[in-house]
C-alpha positions, 0 to 999 in steps of 0.5 A, a space after each residue: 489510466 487513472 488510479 482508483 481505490 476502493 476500499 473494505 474493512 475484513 477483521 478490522 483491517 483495512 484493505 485498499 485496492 488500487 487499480 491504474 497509475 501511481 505517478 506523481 501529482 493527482 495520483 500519488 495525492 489521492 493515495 496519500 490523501 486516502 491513507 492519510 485519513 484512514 490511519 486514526 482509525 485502521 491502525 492495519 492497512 494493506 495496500 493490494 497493488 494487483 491491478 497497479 500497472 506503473 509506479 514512477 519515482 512520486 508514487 515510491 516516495 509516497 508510498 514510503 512516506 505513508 509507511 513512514 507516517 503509518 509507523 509513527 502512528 502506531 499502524 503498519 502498512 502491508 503491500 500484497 498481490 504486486 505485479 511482476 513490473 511493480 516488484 521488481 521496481 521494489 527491489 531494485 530501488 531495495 524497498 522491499 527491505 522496507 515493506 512486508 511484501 505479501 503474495 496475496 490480500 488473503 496473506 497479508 490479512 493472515 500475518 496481521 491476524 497472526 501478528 494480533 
């Protein structure tokens, strides 16, 4: 299944919602690509991966690599509602040392509006 992201803005935040594969190639360019965009604007973002079904090794390292563009900008990158297949992923690869992980959109919208 192909990724798709809409995206909404709640607060001034940024929400993208993903939905499908986040695989090396067209998927992991169209979310870079997205985020990429996004950051000179939505220094906030939160990535909802709820309907994510599978990340292989492209789609880690772009997501580590937009947390890391994030950062440099001044912006920070939450990932909220993640699958069990996908959390665990995380945390075997130790990246969930590197993103704040959130059980739901609505709980990473309250930690950057607690964090404002």
């Amino acid at each position: 299944m192909q990724l798709k992201i809409t995206s909404k803005t709640v607060d001034g935040i940024l929400v993208l919602q993903c939905s499908g594969r986040i695989v090396f190639g067209e998927e992991s360019s169209l979310l870079r690509d997205t985020v990429k965009k996004a950051i000179p604007e939505n220094k906030r973002i939160v990535l909802n991966l709820g309907e994510v079904n599978y990340i292989d090794s492209g789609g880690l390292g772009t997501l580590v690599a937009l947390h890391t563009t994030a950062s440099t900008a001044g912006g920070s990158i939450k990932l909220a509602n993640l699958t069990k297949r996908v959390g665990d992923l995380l945390q075997v690869t130790k990246l969930l040392t590197v993103f704040e992980v959130h059980n739901s959109e609505y709980e990473a919208l309250e930690a950057f509006r607690q964090a404002a």
